[in-house]
Structure formats: C-alpha cells, structure tokens
N, C-alpha and C positions, 0 to 999 in steps of 0.2 A: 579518613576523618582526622580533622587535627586534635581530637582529645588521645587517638592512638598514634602515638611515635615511635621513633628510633629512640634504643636506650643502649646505655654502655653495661660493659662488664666492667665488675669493682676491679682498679685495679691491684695487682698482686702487689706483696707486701717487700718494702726495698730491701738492698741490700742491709742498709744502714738499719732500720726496724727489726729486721731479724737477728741480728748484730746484738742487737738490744737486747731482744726475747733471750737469745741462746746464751749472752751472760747475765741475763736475771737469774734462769732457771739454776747457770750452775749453783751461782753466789747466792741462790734461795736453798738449792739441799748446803751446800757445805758449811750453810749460817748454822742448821740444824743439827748439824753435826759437832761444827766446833761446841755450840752450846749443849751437848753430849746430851737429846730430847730424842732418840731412840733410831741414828743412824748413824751408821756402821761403816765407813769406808778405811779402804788400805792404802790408796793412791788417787792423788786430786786430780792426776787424767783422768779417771773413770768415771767422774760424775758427769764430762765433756762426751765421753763417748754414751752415756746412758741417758743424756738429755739429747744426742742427735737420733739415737737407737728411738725414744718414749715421742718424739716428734713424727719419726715415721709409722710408728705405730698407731698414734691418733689419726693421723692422716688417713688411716684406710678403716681400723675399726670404729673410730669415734662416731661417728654418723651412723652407723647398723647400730653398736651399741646404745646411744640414748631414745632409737625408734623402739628398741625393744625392751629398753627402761624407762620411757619416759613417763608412765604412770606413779612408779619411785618416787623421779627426781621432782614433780610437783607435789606431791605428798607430803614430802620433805620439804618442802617449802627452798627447793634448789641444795639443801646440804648435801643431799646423793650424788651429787655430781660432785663433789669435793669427796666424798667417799671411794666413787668410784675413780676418779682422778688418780688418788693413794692406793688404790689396790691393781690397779694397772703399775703403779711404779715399783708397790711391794713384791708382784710375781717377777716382773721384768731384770730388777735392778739387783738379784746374786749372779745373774749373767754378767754381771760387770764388775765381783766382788764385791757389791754395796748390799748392807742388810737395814730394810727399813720395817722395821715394827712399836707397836704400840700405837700412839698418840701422833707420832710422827707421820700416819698415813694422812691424818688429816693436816700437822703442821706443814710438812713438803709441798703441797699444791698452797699452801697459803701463803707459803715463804716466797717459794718461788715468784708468785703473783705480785707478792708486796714489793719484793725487789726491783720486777718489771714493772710495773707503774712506776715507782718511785724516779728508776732511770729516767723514763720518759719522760715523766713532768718535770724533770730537771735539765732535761736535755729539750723539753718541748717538741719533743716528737710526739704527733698523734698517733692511735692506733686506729683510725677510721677504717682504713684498708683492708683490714682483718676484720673488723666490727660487720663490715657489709658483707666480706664476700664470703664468708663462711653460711651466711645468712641467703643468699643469693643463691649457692648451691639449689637448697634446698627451694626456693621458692619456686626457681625453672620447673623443678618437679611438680610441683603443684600446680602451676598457673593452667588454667583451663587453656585450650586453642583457641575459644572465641573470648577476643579482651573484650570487653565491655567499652561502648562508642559513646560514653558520656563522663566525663570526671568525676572520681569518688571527692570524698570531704573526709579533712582529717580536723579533729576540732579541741585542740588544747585548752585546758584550762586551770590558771593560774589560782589556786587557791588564796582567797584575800586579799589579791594583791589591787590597791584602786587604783585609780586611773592619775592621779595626781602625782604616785608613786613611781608607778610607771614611768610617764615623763622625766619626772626625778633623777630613775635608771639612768634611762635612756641619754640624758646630756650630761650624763658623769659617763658614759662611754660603757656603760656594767653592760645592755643589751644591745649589741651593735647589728646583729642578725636581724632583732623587729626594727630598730631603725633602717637599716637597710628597704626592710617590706613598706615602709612606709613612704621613706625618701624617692624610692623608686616607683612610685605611685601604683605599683601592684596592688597595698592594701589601704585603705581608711580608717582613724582611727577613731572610735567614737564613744564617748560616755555615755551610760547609761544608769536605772537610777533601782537602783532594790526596793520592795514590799518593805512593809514596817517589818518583818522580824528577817533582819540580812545575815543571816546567816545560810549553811550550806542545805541542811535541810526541807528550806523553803524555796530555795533558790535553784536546786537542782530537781525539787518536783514540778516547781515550774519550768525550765528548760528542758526537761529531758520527757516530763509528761503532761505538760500544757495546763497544767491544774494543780495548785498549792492551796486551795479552801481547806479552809479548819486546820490548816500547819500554825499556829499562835504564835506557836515560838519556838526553841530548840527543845523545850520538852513544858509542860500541861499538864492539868488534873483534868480529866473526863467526867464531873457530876454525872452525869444520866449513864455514865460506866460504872456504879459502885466506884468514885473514886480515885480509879485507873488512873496511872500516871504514863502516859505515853508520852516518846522523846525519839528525837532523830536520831539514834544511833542504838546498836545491839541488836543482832540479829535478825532477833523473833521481831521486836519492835517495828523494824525497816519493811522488814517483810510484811507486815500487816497494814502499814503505811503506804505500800506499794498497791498493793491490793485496793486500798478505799481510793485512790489519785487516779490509776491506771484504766483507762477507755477502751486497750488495748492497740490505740492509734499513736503509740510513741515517737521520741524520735528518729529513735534506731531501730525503728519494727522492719522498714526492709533492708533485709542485708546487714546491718547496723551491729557494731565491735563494742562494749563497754568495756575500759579499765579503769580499775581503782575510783571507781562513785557510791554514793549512795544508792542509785537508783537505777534499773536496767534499763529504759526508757524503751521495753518491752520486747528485747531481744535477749535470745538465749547465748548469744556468743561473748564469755561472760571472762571477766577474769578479775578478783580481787572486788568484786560488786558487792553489797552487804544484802542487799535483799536478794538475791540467790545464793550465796555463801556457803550454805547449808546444803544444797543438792552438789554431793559430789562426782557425781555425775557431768556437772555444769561447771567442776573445777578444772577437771582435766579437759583442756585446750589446747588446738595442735598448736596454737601461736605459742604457746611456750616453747616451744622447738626454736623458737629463734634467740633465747635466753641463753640455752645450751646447747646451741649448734654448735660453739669455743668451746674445746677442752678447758678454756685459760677464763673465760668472762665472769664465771660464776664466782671464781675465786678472787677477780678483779672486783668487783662488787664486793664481793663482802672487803676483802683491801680499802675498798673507798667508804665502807661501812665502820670499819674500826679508824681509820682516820681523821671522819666526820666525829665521833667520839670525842676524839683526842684533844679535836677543836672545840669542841664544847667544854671540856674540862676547862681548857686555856680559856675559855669566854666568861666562865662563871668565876675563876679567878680574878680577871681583871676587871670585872663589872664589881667586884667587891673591893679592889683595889683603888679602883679609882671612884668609887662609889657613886656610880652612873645609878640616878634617880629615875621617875620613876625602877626600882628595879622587885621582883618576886622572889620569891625563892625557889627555884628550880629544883634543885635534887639530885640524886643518885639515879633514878628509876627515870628520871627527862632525858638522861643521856644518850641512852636506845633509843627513845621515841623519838628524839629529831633524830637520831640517822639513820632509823628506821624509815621518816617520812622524807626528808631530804637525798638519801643517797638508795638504798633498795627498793621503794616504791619506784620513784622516779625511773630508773633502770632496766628496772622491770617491764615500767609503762613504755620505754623509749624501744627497748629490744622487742618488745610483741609490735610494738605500731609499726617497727623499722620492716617486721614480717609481713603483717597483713598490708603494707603497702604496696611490696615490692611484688607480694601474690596475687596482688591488684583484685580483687574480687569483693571485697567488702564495700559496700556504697558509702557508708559514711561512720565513722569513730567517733566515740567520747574518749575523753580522759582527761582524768583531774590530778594532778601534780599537789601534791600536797605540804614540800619542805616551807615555801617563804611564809605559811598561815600557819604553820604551827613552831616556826622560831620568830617571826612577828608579834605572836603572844606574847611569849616568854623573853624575848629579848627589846622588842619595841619597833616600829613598824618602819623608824630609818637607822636603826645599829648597822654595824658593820655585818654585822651575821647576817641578818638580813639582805643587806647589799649581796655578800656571797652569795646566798642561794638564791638571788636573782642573775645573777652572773653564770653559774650553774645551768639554770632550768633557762638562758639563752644559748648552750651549747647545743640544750639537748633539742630544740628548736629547728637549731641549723641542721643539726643532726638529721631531722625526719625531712624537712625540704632535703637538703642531700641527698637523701634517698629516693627522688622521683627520678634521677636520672638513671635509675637501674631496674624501671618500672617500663612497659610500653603504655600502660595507662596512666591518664594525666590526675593530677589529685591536686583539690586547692584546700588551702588552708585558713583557718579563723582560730585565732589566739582568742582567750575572753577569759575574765573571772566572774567569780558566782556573788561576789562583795568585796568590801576593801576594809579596813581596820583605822580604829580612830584610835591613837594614845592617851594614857594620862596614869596616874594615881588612882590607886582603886579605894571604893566607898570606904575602906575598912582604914586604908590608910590615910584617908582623909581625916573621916570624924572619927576614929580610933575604938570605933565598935562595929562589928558584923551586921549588914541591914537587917538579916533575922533578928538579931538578939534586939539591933534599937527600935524593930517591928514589937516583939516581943514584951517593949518596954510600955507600948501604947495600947498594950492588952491587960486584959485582968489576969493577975497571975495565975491562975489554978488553968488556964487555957491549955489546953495538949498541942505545941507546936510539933511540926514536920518539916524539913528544909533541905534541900540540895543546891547549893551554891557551886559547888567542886565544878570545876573545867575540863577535869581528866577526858571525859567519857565525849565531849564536845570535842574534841581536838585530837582526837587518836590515840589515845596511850595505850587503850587495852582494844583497837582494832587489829591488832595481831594476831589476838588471841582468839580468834572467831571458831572456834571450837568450844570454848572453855566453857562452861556450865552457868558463873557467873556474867559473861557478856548477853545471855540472852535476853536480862533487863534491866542489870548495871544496879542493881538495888539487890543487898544482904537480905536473909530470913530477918536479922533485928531490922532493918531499915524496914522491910515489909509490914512488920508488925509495929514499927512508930505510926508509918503512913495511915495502914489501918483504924488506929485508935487516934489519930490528930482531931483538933476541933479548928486549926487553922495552917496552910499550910503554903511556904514561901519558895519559891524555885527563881533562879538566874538562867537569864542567856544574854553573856555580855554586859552590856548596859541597860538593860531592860530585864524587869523582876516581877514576879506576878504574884498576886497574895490572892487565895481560895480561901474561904469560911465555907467550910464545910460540914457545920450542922445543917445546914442547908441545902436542898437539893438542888436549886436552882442560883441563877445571879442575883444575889443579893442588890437593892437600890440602893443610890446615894443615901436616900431620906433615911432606911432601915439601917445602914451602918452609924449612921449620925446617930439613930435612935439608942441601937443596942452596944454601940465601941465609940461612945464620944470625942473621945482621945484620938481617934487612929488618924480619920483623914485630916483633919488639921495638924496633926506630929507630922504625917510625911509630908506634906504640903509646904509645910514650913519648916525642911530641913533646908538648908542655903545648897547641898549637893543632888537636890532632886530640881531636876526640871518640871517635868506636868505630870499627872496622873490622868488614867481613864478612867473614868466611872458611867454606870446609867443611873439617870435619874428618872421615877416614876411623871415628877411633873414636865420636865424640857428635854428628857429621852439623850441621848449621850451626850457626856461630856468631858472634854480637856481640862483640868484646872493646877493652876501655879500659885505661886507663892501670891501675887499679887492681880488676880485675875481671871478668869475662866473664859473660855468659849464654847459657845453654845451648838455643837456641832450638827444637830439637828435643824436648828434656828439658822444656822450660820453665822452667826452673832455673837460679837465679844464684849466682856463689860472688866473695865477696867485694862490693867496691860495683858496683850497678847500673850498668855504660855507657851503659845508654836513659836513665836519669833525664836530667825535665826535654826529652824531644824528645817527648814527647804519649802520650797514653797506649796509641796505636793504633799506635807505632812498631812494636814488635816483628814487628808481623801485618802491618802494611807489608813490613818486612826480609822475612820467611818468604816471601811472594810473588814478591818481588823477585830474590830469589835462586832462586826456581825456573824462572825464564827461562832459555830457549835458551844466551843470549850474555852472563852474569852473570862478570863478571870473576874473574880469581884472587885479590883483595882490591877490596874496594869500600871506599873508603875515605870519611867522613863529619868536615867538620870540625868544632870544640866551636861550643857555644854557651852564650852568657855572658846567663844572664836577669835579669840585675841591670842590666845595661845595653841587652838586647834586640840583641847582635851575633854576627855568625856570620864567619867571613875566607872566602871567597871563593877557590879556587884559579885564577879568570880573573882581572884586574886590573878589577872592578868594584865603585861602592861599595855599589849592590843590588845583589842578587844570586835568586836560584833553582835549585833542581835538584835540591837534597839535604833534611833536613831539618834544625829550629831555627827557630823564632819564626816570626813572620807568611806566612813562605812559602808554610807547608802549609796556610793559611788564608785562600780566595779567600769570595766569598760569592754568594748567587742572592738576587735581589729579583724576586719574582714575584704573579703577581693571588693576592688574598687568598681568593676563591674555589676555587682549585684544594683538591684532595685530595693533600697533599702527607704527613699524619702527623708525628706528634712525634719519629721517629727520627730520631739524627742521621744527616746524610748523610756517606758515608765515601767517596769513589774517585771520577773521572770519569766510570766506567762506571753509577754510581747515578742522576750528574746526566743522562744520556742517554735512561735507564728511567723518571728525575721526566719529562722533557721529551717522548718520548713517548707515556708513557701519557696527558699531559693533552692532547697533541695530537689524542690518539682520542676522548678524552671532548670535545673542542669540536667535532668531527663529529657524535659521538653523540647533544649535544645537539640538534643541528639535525633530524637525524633523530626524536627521541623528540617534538618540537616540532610535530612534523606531523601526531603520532597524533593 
C-alpha cells in the first residue's frame, strides 16, 4: 500500500553536536560553581570526566527510569525530570570529587541546558537529531505490527492568527516551511470566515464538535439559569459546555489525540484539554514519554521558557521607549503567560505529536498552539513579537512534517486557525471612560451594576493553574455576590459587549428599554466608537441599529444608512443566528470599525483583539492537502470547517478500503 512505506532511522547525533553538548554541560556545572550556588569541585578535569561518566549513565538508566516515574514527572508538570536529572548527578558526582547540594540539584541540569542551547543557537546547530531519535526508541516499542493502510491527520492550529497575516509572514520569509507546502502544490490555501462571536470557544466547538448553538460569545448571562454566567474557559465551566455541544460523534472520537484545546472533540487521549483537565486519570498520557524521553529536553524548555521571558522584558521596555501606540499595559504576571503559551505549551504540543506520530497509531490530532494569539493581544497583531512567534510556531511545523520520515505510516497535514485578530485602541482609550461606567452613565444611578471586562481569563493567564479552586469560574465569592444582587450587568469579548437587565427574566424589547432606560439605546447608538447594536423588537422582531440607521433584519430592510456596511457581507446572517440563541442579551452591542485604517477598539484593554466583528477577525484560514474534495464554496462558520474535516477524514479510510478491491 503506498500510505505504508519505508522510513529512516533519526540520524545519530554528530561529532560536532556532541562537541557542543559535552562543553555545555561542563561550562553549565562550573558556571554553578564559580557562582559558589551549592557545588563543590577541586579540579576543572573532573567536571569533564563526570559529564562523560552522567551521559553514560542516562544512556542506559534514563528510559527504565522515567517508565517508572513517569506518573511524577507529569504531575509535576515536567519539573521532576529536572529533579531527577540533579539527583542522578548528586549521587554520581563525589565519584569524581564534586559535591552538589542544595538548590544546585536543580540549578545543574538548568545550567548545563542553558549553556547547550545557547551554543547552539549561536553556532546554529540544530538539535533535531536528538530530538527524534531518542523519541523513536521508544516508539518502535510501541508501534503495533499491523500499520495502519490509510493516513493519519495531523491538524495544527494557529491560535489568531488570520489569513491576511499569514500571507504577511509568509513574504517576509518568517514562515518558509508553509510556503514551501504551498509553493509545492502539496497544500491550498484558503480563507475562511468565523460565526459572529470569533473567538476560541465558539470556534473550537464548532470544529472539533460540529455544534457552537447558544456559545453568544466568550462568556453570557444564562436568564432561565438564575443568572448564571457561563464562559469559555475554567474548568468546571468547559466541562459543562462540552457536555451541552457534544453528540458524542466528534472529531476525534476515533482514534483521535487532543493537545492543549478547549474541547476533546470526544476523545479520551487527552493532554492539557480543559474540559477533561480534571480526571487525572486522563492526565497521565503515555505521549508524555516523548517529552522526557531527553534526559536534557525538559530543561531545554524551560531554558527557552526563561529566555522567552527575558524577551518580554526587552519588549515592554521598548514599546515604552519608543512609545509604539496603540500599546496596554502588560505587567509583571504577562511575563509567564506568554512564555508560558509561546515557548512550554508549544513544546509540549510539538514533543507528544513528534510521538504519536512516529507510533503511527492515532488517526487524526488536534492541537492548538497558543503563543501568536496571546502576544498579538498584548503586543499588536504585526509587532515584532508577533513576527517572532510566528517564526517560532514555523519551526515547529517543519519539525512534525519531519517526522514522517521515521513513521512507516503516511500522515497529512492541515495547518488552520480558529480566528484572526483586528488592532486598534481600545474603547476606554478612545473615549477616556470604561464602556461599563459610560453604560452606567445612561442608567439611573441607584441601578446595581455587574461587569467583567478583564481579558485575563480569555487569553490564558490562569490556564496553568487548572487545579486552583479559583479557575473553576474565574469569578471571587465578592464578584459572585455583586453578580447576584446586579439589576444590570455588562460582560466583553473583544469588540463585542453584551448588556443583560436582569430584573427581568426574559429579553427585554426594543419598545420596553425605550420605555423604562430612555437614555440607554440612543447613548450607545450615538457613541461615534460603536458600530451597530442588536436588539428585538416586539413590532419588526430583530434588529441592527447605528448611529444613523437601522436594518430591519427580519424584514430584510434598511431605512436610512446601512449599520452592517463594511463588516462583511455575511454579517447580517451572522446577527440573525446569533440572536436566536438561548442566552442572546438585551443589546449586544458591536464596536465600529475603521477600514481605512483596519481598526476596531476593544471593550477589554487589548491591542488585538476578537470576539465581535471588523477586519481580520472574522478571517482565520485552513491550509489543507491539495487532493482533498473541498469545492469552491466559500466556507462560512466553524461548524462547515468540522463537516470539510470530517468528511475528508472518511474519504482517507475509504481510500484504503477501495485500495484493496
């Protein structure tokens, strides 16, 4: 069968790379040393002879050792492996007169690591070599005797990143890997167009479970809930969200690998998923084995983990220095998050896929790369940062095509994002008030406001912490007890804001807010940074309305100027959807967008943004094998891209099957 071939073995690692390694490691303990942080040596040969002694040692115990710890070292979230690392070199190394204690079990393996990159990328030597075939070991072991006579799917995706961007990359040379797939007419590339709320949570229960109904937006008030404010992210939250979308006919139900998604698209083989998160049972994955198959990778990572740091500092310096606009205020506590999402996710995601591929057994992967959509917020959707970790997340690309050639099963690939990000100035630093508060302003004072604006919880910051008591709903006992007692209450996602009156059990109508808050819809209406608002109305049933305008979306009919103009031409039919959901607010409110300058303001304080429509947002794209049966239509909604994605999944079965007749 030609989906089973001949494959290589990775080759072994050269002269010159080991050259590298064996003077990282020494000049990683004797840095430790000279900076007197808790080792002990007498003579600078001895670190030479205890770095070729602790290599031969890994070589034979390392692989028994993390089979029989590898509950640990995922536990630990991979720190045990840098534990363990140090306590191998703390017994080992008084055979050599060197004494390492304290702090230094873990500085040693970190040293050593930072020194060995650092060579590298200065001397531009890859370590691919190593990366595979340590990983390869282990996979012979695994691979079943009968490969599988049809090609798996492996299916990347680009957090945010739109399709306009992309292009962008690509002819500044940042991604040369997917031009390559594309140049060489292997893959096509194609745009495609997000639901009204493009963000990740709608976007990945449409892809991954064919059904995003009632997802409004990244987070909602529930009226017929008491209230409930449910949101795509935290835990419990995901979980329960999985539960109301899932059919149980996913897109990874058979055979099928999730890393780092929201949603399991109904497969248990799970890693870093938020809607399983919780069963630790479903955390420990043999795929982690290829994380820590390297005595040395764990510690590489986190090396590229503090680095990425380092660059963040340098960025928020000179974003103040040279006072690059729009700009946020980032932080102390944003520093981790992006190299948390940019450098350890990623790695993560790249080390289990480089396994499950090469064990050839799994029929098709998700995974979602999360660094360019969460320093695109914060930095701007074409900074340099940005740039970088699109530069980055095409290594890591190459990286997994690479790895089919040490696979006898053939695997194809499909790059795609889940949305793309529009810039600009946000609403606050526009008109120099919080939309809560200028909502606030068009209310009678004695009203009990409720409001969550904040980005945190949307973009990753406390997705680390998936244990932590407070991620389960990302809302305080005080925040619970405002929501409770509110009589109005305002939530962002992106550029798009939704305001609830909830004296009310149901959706209030246009005619009823005119009656009882005079003020409200003519204030936001005629703010110059709002585009259109949704409303129902009892007598002409939905509607868009602008500054200078409305359409009659029921009617189909506009009076006066168009409020859609300029947000695509599938808005409307977006809105009409959108508002037929369960938990559709009593104004959904949309802010303007300026296509002269391609900006939209943000009701969270970032300078990408998503969630509403306006420019690049609504515009992710799918890069897929140029063979598939995909058609000329364009594609419209997450739930299409699910439908492209399984049905070709069937026809790579089918062929294998027709193959035999």
């Amino acid at each position: 069968m030609e989906h089973i071939k001949e494959f290589e073995t990775p080759p072994r690692v050269t002269l010159k790379r080991s050259l590298i390694i064996f003077i990282g490691n020494v000049l990683g303990i004797y840095i430790i040393s000279y900076m007197g942080l808790g080792v002990t040596i007498d003579y600078f040969d001895d670190i030479a002879l205890l770095v070729i002694f602790i290599s031969i040692v890994n070589a034979v115990l390392w692989p028994l050792l993390t089979r029989i710890l590898m509950p640990f070292l995922v536990l630990t979230f991979g720190f045990g492996s840098l534990i363990l690392n140090g306590i191998l070199l703390e017994i080992f190394a008084p055979l050599f007169g060197i004494e390492i204690k304290g702090l230094a079990v873990i500085l040693v393996p970190l040293a050593m690591a930072f020194v060995t990159t650092s060579l590298s990328s200065l001397l531009t030597i890859e370590d691919d070599s190593s990366y595979y075939r340590s990983v390869f070991r282990d996979a012979e072991k695994k691979r079943k005797d009968n490969v599988k006579d049809y090609p798996g799917l492996i299916i990347v995706e680009i957090d945010g990143l739109a399709y306009d961007i992309l292009n962008e990359a690509i002819d500044k040379g940042l991604m040369p890997t997917v031009k390559s797939m594309i140049d060489d007419g292997s893959h096509t590339l194609r745009k495609w167009e997000t639901d009204l709320s493009s963000q990740t949570g709608a976007s990945q229960a449409g892809i991954l479970h064919g059904n995003n109904t009632d997802i409004t937006a990244f987070r909602w008030i529930e009226k017929p809930n008491d209230n409930q404010m449910m949101q795509c992210s935290g835990v419990e939250k995901v979980k329960i969200l999985e539960e109301r979308i899932s059919d149980g006919n996913g897109l990874l139900v058979d055979d099928g690998a999730s890393r780092s998604n929201l949603f399991s698209g109904d497969t248990d083989n799970v890693i870093f998923t938020f809607s399983k998160i919780l069963n630790l049972r479903k955390l420990y994955n043999k795929a982690w084995f290829s994380v820590f198959s390297n005595p040395s990778n764990f510690a590489r990572i986190i090396t590229l983990f503090l680095s990425e740091m380092i660059l963040e500092i340098i960025s928020q310096i000179k974003h103040r220095i040279k006072n690059i606009r729009p700009r946020v205020k980032r932080g102390i506590t944003y520093i981790p998050t992006r190299a948390a999402t940019n450098v350890f996710m990623r790695e993560i995601n790249t080390s289990t896929l480089v396994g499950d591929i090469m064990v050839g057994d799994i029929d098709v992967a998700y995974s979602t790369y999360l660094g360019y959509d969460e320093i695109a917020h914060h930095s701007g959707v074409r900074d340099e940062d940005s740039w970088f970790a699109l530069k980055g997340m095409d290594k890591q690309i190459r990286r997994l095509i690479n790895t089919t050639k040490y696979t006898p099963r053939d695997y194809q690939f499909v790059i795609q994002s889940d949305h793309g990000q529009t810039n600009g100035a946000t609403f606050m630093q526009r008109y120099g008030e919080s939309f809560e508060d200028f909502v606030k302003s068009l209310l009678p004072h004695d009203m009990k406001m409720f409001s969550k604006m904040t980005s945190n919880e949307d973009h990753y910051t406390e997705s680390f912490l998936p244990f932590s008591k407070n991620n389960d709903d990302l809302i305080d006992k005080g925040e619970m007890e405002e929501l409770g007692d509110s009589e109005v209450i305002v939530l962002a996602s992106g550029n798009l804001a939704m305001i609830y009156l909830t004296q009310w059990d149901y959706r209030l109508t246009y005619e009823e807010m005119n009656e009882f808050f005079p003020e409200l819809i003519p204030g936001i209406v005629g703010n110059e940074y709002i585009g259109f608002i949704a409303v129902k109305s009892s007598e002409h049933g939905e509607l868009a309305i602008g500054r200078n305008g409305t359409y009659y979306l029921d009617e189909d009919r506009i009076e006066g100027e168009n409020p859609l103009e300029g947000f695509g031409k599938n808005v409307a039919e977006h809105i009409r959807r959108n508002v037929s959901f369960k938990y559709t607010p009593d104004i959904l409110v949309n802010s303007f967008y300026d296509a002269e300058n391609d900006e939209v303001c943000a009701f969270e304080e970032l300078v990408g943004s998503h969630g509403g429509v306006g420019g690049s947002q609504s515009e992710p794209f799918i890069l897929y094998p140029s063979d598939w049966d995909i058609g000329d239509d364009e594609i419209v909604g997450a739930e299409n891209i699910y439908k492209l994605l399984k049905t070709n999944l069937k026809r790579l079965k089918e062929g294998a099957s027709d193959d035999k007749r």
